[in-house]
N, C-alpha and C positions, 0 to 999 in steps of 0.2 A: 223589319225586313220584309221583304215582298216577295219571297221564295215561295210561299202558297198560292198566295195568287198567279203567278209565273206557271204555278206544276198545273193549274185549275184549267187555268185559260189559255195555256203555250205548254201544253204537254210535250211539245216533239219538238220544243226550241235549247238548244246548249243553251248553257248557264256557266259564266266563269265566276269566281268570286275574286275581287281587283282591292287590296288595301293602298288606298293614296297617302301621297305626303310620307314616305317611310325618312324622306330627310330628315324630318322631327326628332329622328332615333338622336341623332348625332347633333340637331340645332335647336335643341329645346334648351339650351343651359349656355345662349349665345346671348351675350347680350344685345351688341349691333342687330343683331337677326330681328329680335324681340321688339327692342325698339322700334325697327325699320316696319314691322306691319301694325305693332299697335299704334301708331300715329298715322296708317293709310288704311289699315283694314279696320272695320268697328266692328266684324265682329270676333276678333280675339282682346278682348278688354281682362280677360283674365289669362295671363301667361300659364304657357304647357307646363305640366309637369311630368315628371319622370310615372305616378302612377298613372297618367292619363292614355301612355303607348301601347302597346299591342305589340308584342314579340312574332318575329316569323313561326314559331314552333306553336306559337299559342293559335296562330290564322290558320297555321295548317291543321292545328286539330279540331278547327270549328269547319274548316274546307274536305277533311277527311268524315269528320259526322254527317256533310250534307250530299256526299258523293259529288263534289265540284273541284275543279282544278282552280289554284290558289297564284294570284300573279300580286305581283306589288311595281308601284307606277311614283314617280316624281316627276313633275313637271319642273322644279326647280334644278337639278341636275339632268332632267329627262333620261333617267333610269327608268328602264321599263316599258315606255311609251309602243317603240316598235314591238317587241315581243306579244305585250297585252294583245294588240291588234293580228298579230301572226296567229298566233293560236287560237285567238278567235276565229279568224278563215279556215283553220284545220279544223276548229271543233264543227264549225256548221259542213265544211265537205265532208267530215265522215261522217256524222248523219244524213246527210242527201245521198253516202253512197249505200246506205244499206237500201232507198228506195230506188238507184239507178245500179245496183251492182251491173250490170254488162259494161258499164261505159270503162272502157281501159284508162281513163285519165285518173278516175278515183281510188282503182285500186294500188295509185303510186303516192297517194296522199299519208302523211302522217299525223300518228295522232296527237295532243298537245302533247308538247312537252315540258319538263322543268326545267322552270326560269334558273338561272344562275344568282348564284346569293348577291348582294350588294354591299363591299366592303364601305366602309366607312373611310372621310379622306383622313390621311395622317396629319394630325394635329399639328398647327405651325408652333413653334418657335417663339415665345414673346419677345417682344422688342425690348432692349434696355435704354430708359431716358436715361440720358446725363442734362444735368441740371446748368443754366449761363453761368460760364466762369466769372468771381468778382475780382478778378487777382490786382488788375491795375486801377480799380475802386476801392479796394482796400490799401494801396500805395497812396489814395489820395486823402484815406481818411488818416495813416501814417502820419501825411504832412500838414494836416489841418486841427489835428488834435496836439502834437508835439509833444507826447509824452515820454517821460526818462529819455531826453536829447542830453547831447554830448558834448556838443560843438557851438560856438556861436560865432556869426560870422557877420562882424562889424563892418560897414560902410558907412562913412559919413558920421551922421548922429544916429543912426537907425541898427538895431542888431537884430539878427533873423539866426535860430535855433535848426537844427538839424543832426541828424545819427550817421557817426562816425563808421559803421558798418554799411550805410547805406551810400554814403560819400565813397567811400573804397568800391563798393563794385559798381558806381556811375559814373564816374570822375577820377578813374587810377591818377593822373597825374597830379589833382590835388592833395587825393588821398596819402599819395608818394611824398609828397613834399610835407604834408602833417606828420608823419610817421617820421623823417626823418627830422624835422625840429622836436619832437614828443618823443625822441627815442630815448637821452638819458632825463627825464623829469625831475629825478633828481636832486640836480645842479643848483648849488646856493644860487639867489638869484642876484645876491651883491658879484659875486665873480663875472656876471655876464654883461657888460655894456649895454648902454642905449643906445640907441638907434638917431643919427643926426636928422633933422626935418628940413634939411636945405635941398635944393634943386640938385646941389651936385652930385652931395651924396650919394642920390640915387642912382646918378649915373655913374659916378665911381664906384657903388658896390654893384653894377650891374657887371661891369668888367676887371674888377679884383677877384682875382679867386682866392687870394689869401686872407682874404677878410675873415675873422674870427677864428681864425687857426688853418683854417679850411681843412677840419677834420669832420668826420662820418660819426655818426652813433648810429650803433643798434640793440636791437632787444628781441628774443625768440618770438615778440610778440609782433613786430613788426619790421619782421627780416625779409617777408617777399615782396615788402613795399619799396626795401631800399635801393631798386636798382636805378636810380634817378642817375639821370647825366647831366653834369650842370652846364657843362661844356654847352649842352642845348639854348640855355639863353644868354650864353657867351657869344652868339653867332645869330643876334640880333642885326636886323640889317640899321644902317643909318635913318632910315626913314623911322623906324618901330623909337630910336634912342632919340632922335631930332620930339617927336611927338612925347616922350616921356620928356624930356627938359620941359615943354613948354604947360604939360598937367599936370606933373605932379610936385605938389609943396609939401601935403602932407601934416597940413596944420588942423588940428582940432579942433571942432568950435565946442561950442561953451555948452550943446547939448548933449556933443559925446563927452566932454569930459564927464558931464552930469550921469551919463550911462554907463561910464568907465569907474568912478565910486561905487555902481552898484555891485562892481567886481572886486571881492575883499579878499583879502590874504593870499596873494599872490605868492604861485609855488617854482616857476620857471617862467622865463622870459627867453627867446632869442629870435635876433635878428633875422630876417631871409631876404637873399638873391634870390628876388622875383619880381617880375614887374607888377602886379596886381598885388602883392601880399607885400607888407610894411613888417609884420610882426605876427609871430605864433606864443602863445604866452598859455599853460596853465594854470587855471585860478579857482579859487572856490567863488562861486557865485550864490546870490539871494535871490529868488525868483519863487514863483509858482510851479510848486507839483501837479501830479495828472489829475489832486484832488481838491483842486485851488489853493491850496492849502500852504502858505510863504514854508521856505525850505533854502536850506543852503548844499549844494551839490557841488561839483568839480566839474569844470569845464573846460574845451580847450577852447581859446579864444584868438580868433584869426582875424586881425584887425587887416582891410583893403585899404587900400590906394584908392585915389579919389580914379584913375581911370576905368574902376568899378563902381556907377550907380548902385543907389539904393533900387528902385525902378530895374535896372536892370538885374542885379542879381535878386531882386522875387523872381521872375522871371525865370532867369537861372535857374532856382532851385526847383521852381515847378516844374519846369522840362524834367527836370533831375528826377522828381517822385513819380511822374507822371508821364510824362514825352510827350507832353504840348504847355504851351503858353497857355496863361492866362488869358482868358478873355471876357471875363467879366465883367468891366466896366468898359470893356471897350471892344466891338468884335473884330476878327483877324485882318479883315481885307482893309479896316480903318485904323490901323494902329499909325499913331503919327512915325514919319521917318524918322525924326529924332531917338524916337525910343528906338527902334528898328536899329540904327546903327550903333547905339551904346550896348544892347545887347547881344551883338555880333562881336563887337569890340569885346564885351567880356567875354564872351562864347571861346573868342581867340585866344585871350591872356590864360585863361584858365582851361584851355587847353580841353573845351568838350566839340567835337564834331560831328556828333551828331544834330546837336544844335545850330551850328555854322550850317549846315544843310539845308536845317529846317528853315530859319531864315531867309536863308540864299532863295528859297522856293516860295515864300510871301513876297520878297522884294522884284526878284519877275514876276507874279503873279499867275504862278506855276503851282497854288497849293494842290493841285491833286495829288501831285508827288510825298506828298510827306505822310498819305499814310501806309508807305513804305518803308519810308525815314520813320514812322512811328514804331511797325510791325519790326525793321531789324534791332531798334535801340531797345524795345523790351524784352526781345529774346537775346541782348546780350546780357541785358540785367540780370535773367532766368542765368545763363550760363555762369555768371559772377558770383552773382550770392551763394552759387551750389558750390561752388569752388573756396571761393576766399570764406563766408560766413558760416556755410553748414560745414564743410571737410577741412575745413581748418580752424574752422571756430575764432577768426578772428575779431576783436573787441567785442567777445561774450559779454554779457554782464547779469546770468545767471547760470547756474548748473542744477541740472536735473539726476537727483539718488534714482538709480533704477536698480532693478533687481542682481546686475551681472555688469554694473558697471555704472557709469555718470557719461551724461552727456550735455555739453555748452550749447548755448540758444540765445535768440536776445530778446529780450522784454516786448520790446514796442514792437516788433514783426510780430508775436504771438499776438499781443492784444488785436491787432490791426486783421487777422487773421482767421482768430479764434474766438467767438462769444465768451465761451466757457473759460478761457485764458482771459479773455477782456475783465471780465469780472470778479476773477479770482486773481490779478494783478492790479486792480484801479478800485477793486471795495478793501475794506477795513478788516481783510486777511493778512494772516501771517507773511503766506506769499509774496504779500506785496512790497514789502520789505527785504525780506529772505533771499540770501544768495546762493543757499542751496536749495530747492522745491522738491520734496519727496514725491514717487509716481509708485507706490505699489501693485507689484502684479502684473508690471511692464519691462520686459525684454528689453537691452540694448537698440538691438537690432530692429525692434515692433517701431519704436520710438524715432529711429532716423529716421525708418519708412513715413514716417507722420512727419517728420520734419521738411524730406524730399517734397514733401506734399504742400505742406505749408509753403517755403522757401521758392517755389519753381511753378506749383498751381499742375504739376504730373506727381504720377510715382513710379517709382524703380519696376523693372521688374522681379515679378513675382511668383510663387508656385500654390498651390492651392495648400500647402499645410502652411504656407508661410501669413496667406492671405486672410488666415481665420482672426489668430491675435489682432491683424490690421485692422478688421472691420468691428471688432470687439472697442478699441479703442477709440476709433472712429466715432462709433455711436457713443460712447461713453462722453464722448468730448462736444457732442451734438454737431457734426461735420459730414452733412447728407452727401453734399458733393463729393468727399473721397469715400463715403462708402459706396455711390455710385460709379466714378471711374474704376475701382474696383471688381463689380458688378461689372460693365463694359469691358475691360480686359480679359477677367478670367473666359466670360461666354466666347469673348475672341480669340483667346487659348485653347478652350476644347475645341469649339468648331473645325478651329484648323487640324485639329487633330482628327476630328469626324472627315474632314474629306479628303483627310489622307488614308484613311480606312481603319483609321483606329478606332478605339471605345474608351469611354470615360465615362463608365461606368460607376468603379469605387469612386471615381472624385466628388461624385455630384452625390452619393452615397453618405462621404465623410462633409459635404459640403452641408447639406441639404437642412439641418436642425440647426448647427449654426447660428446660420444666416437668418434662420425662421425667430431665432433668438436675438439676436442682435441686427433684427429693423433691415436686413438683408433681403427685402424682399423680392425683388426683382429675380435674382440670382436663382434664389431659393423654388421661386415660381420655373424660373427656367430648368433645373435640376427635376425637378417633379414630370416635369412634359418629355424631358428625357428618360426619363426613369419609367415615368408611363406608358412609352411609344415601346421602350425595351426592355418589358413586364415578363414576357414569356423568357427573355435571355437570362434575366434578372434570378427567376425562379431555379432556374439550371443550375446560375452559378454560385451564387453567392443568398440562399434559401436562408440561411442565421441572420445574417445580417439584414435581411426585409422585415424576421419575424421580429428584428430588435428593434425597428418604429417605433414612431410613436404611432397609438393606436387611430390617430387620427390621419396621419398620412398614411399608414395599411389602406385606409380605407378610402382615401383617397386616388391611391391607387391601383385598387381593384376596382373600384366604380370609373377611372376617367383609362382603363389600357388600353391600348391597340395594338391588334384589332381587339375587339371586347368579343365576349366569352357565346352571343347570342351570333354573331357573325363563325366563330372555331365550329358552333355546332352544325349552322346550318351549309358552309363549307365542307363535312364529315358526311352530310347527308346526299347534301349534291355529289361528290364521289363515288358512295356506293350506287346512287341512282345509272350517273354514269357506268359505274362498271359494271352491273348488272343487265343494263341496255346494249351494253357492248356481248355482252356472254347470249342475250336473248337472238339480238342479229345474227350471230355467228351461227347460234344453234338453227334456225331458222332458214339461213341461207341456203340455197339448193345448190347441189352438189351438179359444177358443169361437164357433162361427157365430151372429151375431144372427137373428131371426127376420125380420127387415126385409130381410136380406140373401139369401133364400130365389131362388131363381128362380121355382118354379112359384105362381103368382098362385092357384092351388083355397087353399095355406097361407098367402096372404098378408093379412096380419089390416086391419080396415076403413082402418084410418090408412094403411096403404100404399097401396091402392086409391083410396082417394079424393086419394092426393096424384097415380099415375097419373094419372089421369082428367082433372085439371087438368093435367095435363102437358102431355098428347093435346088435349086442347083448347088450350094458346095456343100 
C-alpha cells in the first residue's frame, strides 16, 4: 500500500480507498464467467475463490483505521464508476475550501458521501433439457425385430409378421375385419367351409351377403372393433369388380403351400367378403422366438389376394410402424411406377389413407407434402394406442401384479420402449415367459402414468405429490426422458403459478430430496435456486421444515441466498447513515424569518401596514 508515501509527499492531497471488481462477490462460482477469462485473461490461471474476497464490512474497517472514505467500483456491471469519480471532486473541493473559504461556491460543496450498497443480481432460473424424442425409432425397431407377433400376413409365397394391437390402432378397417372373423375362434374347424379359388367365386362372394350364414360374432374382447359395415364393399363400383374378375385366381403356388405346412394344427378357419383378404384362419405356428430359439405360438393368419404384392404390402406395413416407405434399396423420387401403383392399389383395398396420400404426393412429385401427411398419421397413432391399447387394454398379452391392482400392457411395445423391459422380456427371466409380471411397490395409478408415457411418448397431467412416485419409477426403469418431461412440466406448473403471484414454496420443499434421490436433477436444482432466492420468506414460515434438510442443502442454501447476509448488513448500515444525515440537515438548517414577521414597521411592506391600521382601528 502506498498510503505512506502519499501522507510523506502529498500531505494536503484526499485520499479515497476504491475496492474493484466487487462483481466477484457474486461471479466467482460462475462457471461461464471463469471460463470466459481464463482462456483470454493469463493472468487468472488459478480461479477466485470464496476465501480470496473482501467483504464490504471488512474494506470498511480497514477505510475506518486509515481515516479514508471507502467506495467499491465494477467495470463489468459499472457499479460504482460515477460515484468513485463524484466524490472524488467533493473530496478535493473541500479541501481547496478550507484554503479559499471566501469563495461562495465552496461553501455549497458536500462532503463525500456513502456509496449505496450493491445488491447482488437475482439468480436465474436453470433451464430444464428434454432430451430427442425416439418414439417413432422405437416403432421402427418394433417392426425390425418382430418379437411376440400375432398376425401373419400371407401374399403370395411370402408371409410378413406383425402385432395385432398395433394393426388396430393403424389400420381400424383391417383391424375391424380381423376381430370380426377372430371373434368366435372357437368354431370346429370341420363345420366351416372352404373357400372356392375360381374367378367367380370372388365375385359372387363379393356380392352375397348370405354367404356363410351372414351372421356377426363378438367377444368383449373385440366388440369396438365390430362396427364393420359390409354393405361398404357391397357398393363396389363395376370398374373395382371388372378389375377383380380379371386378378384374382387365387391359386397357390408350391412355395406357399410349402409356407402353409409350416402352419400346424389349425384352430379356426373363415372365409371373408373382401377384396384383398381370401381368408383369416387361426393356427399354431413354428417359427422363431425373440431368442432365436424354434417355438410354436398361435397366430392369426391372413392369407391376400394376389391384388396385394408381396413388395407392396412390406411397404404397407412399414408405413404402418413408421409413416414412410422404405427406401432402402431404392430412393423415393426413383421408385419404379410399377411398384407405386400396386402400393396405392393396396393402400386402397386395405383401406389406409394416409398412405393413399402419401403416395398421391411421390406420384406428382409433390413429396414436400408428406411430412404433414407424416406429422398427422403419427399423432393419430398417439391418439389410438391411448384409447384402444392402453384404456382399454385391447390384445394385452401380459398383466402387471401391482400393489392396488393389475394392469394390461403388451410385450413388444415395452421391449421397443423400455431397455430395462427389453431385457427383462427377451433374457432368460421368468418374465419372459410370465403372464402375469409382479411390480412391487408400484401404484396403479404410478404405472399408467409410465404407461401414458410409454404408449403416446407424453404424460398425463400431474401434481407434484403425484409426480414423486413417477420419477422414482422412471429412474428405476432407467427412462431419463420421462424423468425429464417430468422435470419440464412441473417448473412449467410453478412458474405459472409465480406469475400469477403465487408461491410454491412447500412444493419445491416436498420436491427438493426427492428428486436429488431419484436422479431428478434438473428439478431439484431448480427447487433449490427457488428456495434460495426466498430464504428470508422461507425462514418466516416454515423454520422446522429448513432445519429438517439435509445438512447439505442447509448449507447450501445459506451460502447461495438472496440477497446474502453481507448485502442485509450493509443495506442496515446505509439506512442509519441515511437517517442520521437526514436528522444532522435538519438540525443544522437555519431557521427562515418572514418579512411579515419583522418587528420594525420603517421594513414592514404595504400589506402589513395596512392590515395594522385596521387593526388600530376596530
Amino acid at each position: 500500500m502506498w498510503l505512506p508515501e502519499i501522507r510523506r509527499f502529498c500531505p494536503n492531497t484526499p485520499v479515497l480507498l476504491v475496492g474493484c471488481k466487487n462483481d466477484l462477490r457474486f461471479m466467482y462460482c460462475d462457471e461461464t464467467y471463469l471460463s470466459y477469462f481464463k482462456d483470454r485473461n493469463p493472468f487468472m490461471r488459478r480461479p477466485t475463490k470464496e476465501c480470496d474476497l473482501v467483504m464490504p464490512d471488512q474494506a470498511r474497517a480497514i477505510a475506518s483505521d486509515l481515516g479514508l472514505p471507502y467506495y467499491e467500483t465494477s467495470v463489468l456491471t459499472y457499479y460504482g464508476v460515477n460515484s468513485v469519480f463524484e466524490n472524488a471532486i467533493r473530496a478535493a473541493l473541500v479541501s481547496r475550501r478550507q484554503q479559499r473559504f471566501w469563495l461562495a461556491g465552496f461553501k455549497r460543496v458536500q462532503r463525500p458521501l456513502l456509496q449505496a450498497p450493491f445488491c447482488p443480481p437475482k439468480p436465474c432460473y436453470p433451464d430444464i433439457y428434454v432430451s430427442a424424442s425416439s418414439y417413432f425409432e422405437n416403432f421402427q425397431t418394433l417392426y425390425a425385430r418382430q418379437a411376440y407377433t400375432d398376425v401373419i400376413f400371407i401374399t403370395g409365397s411370402v408371409g410378413f409378421s406383425a402385432h395385432r394391437f398395433y394393426i388396430a390402432a393403424a389400420a381400424p378397417s383391417l383391424a375391424r375385419l380381423i376381430a370380426t372373423a377372430t371373434a368366435n375362434s372357437d368354431i370346429n374347424c370341420s363345420d366351416i367351409g372352404t373357400r372356392s379359388s375360381s374367378d367367380c367365386s370372388m365375385v359372387s362372394s363379393v356380392g352375397d351377403t348370405s354367404a356363410s350364414g351372414g351372421s356377426s360374432y363378438h367377444s368383449e374382447e373385440t366388440e369396438c372393433l365390430l362396427d364393420v359395415d359390409r354393405t361398404h364393399y357391397l357398393r363396389l363400383s363395376n370398374r373395382i369388380k371388372e378389375k377383380l374378375k380379371r386378378r384374382c385366381s387365387f391359386q397357390l403356388s408350391s412355395t406357399s403351400s410349402a409356407y402353409a405346412n409350416e402352419l400346424r394344427c389349425p384352430q379356426f378357419s373363415r372365409e371373408i367378403y373382401h377384396p384383398a383378404v381370401q381368408s383369416i384362419s387361426v393356427e399354431q405356428c413354428q417359427g422363431m422366438d425373440h431368442r432365436g430359439r424354434p417355438c410354436v405360438s398361435t397366430q392369426t393368419v391372413v392369407t391376400l389376394t394376389k391384388i396385394v404384392t408381396p413388395n407392396a404390402m412390406r411397404q404397407c406395413l412399414c408405413f404402418i410402424y413408421t409413416g414412410q416407405i422404405d427406401t432402402r434399396l431404392c430412393p423415393l423420387q426413383s421408385l419404379p411406377m410399377s411398384l407405386l401403383l400396386e402400393i396405392r392399389q393396396a393402400a386402397e383395398f386395405l383401406d389406409l389413407p394416409e398412405l393413399l396420400a402419401f403416395i398421391h404426393n411421390v406420384h406428382i412429385h409433390e413429396e414436400f407434402l408428406n411430412n404433414d401427411v407424416r406429422q398427422q398419421y403419427r399423432q393419430i397413432i398417439r391418439s389410438r394406442l391411448l384409447e384402444l391399447s392402453l384404456n382399454q387394454g385391447l390384445y394385452a398379452d401380459v398383466h402387471f401384479l401391482l400393489d392396488n391392482g393389475t394392469c394390461p400392457a403388451h410385450r413388444p411395445l415395452l421391449m421397443a420402449r423400455c431397455d430395462v423391459m427389453d431385457a427383462m422380456f427377451a433374457g432368460d427371466f421368468r418374465e419372459s415367459s410370465a403372464k402375469v409380471v409382479q411390480m412391487p411397490g408400484v401404484s396403479e395409478t404410478t404405472f399408467r402414468q409410465l404407461l401414458h408415457y410409454i404408449y403416446t411418448d407424453r404424460i398425463p397431467p400431474l401434481q407434484a405429490i403425484s409426480c414423486v412416485p413417477l420419477v422414482e419409477l422412471a429412474n428405476r426403469l432407467c427412462l431419463s426422458r420421462l424423468v425429464q418431461l417430468v422435470e419440464s412440466y412441473m417448473v412449467t406448473e410453478m412458474q405459472r403459478i409465480i406469475d400469477a403471484g403465487g408461491e410454491v414454496a412447500m412444493e419445491c420443499l416436498m420436491l427438493l430430496e426427492p428428486c436429488q434421490i431419484h436422479n431428478a436433477d434438473q428439478l431439484a436444482d431448480w427447487c433449490l435456486t427457488y428456495l434460495s432466492t426466498n430464504y428470508n420468506m422461507m425462514c418466516r414460515k416454515a423454520p422446522k421444515i429448513l432445519k429438517a434438510l439435509h445438512s447439505e442443502n442447509q448449507a447450501h442454501l445459506a451460502h447461495h441466498r438472496w440477497p446474502p447476509v453481507w448485502y442485509l448488513k450493509e443495506r442496515d448500515f446505509y439506512d442509519k447513515y441515511i437517517a442520521e444525515r437526514k436528522k444532522e440537515e435538519g438540525l443544522s438548517k437555519p431557521l427562515k424569518r418572514s418579512r411579515n414577521n419583522s418587528g420594525c414597521l420603517c421594513f414592514v411592506g404595504k400589506t402589513r401596514r395596512s392590515d395594522d391600521s385596521s387593526y388600530h382601528a376596530v
